[in-house]
C-alpha positions in Angstrom: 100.9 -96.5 -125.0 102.2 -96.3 -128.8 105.1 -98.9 -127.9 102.3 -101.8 -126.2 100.5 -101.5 -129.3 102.7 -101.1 -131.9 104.6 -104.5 -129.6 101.1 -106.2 -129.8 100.6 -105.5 -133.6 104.3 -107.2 -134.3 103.5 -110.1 -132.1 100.0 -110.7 -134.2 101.8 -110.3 -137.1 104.3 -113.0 -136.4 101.5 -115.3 -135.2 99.8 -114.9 -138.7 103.6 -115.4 -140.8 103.5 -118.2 -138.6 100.2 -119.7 -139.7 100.7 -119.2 -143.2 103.9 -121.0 -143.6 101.9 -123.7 -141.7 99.5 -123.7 -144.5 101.9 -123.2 -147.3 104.0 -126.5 -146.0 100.7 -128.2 -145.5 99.7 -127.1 -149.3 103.8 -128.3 -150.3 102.9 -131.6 -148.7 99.6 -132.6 -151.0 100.7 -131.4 -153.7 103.9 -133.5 -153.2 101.6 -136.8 -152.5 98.9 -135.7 -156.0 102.0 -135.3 -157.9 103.3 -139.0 -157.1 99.6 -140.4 -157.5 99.7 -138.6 -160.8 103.4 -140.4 -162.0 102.2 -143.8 -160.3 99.1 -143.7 -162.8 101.5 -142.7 -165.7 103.8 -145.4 -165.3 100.9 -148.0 -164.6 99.0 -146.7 -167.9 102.5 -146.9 -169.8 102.7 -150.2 -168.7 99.4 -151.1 -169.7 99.5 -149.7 -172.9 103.5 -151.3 -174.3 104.6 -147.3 -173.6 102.2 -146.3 -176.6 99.9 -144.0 -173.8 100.6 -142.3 -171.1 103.3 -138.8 -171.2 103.5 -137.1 -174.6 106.7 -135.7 -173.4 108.7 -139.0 -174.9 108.0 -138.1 -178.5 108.9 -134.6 -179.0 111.4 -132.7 -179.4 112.8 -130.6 -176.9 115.1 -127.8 -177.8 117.4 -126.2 -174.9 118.7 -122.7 -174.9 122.1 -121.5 -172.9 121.6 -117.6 -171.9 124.5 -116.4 -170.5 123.9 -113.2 -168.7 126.3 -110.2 -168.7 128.0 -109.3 -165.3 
């Protein structure tokens, strides 16, 4: 009787990993079509503007680091 249930608890299990993975790609998906909105309205606005609005990102500075790990 162990082995039906502990079978039944597995199969229920896989059904809910199956469901959330659903729902994560589903999640992957809108945030995929905001984030293009979101850089559609930033290049319009830029454009609008002569480049003077918009992403601050242009005008700084951005300083990169190289770590190197030990192996």
């Amino acid at each position: 009787m162990g082995a039906v249930v502990s079978c039944v608890q597995a199969v229920l299990r896989t059904i809910g990993n199956a469901l959330m993975a659903v729902v994560h790609a589903i999640g992957a998906i809108i945030m995929a079509i905001v984030n293009g909105i979101v850089a559609l309205f930033d290049i319009i606005i830029s454009c609008l503007t002569c480049g003077k609005g918009g992403s601050r990102r242009r005008g700084m500075k951005t300083r990169t680091s190289h770590h190197t790990s030990r192996v």
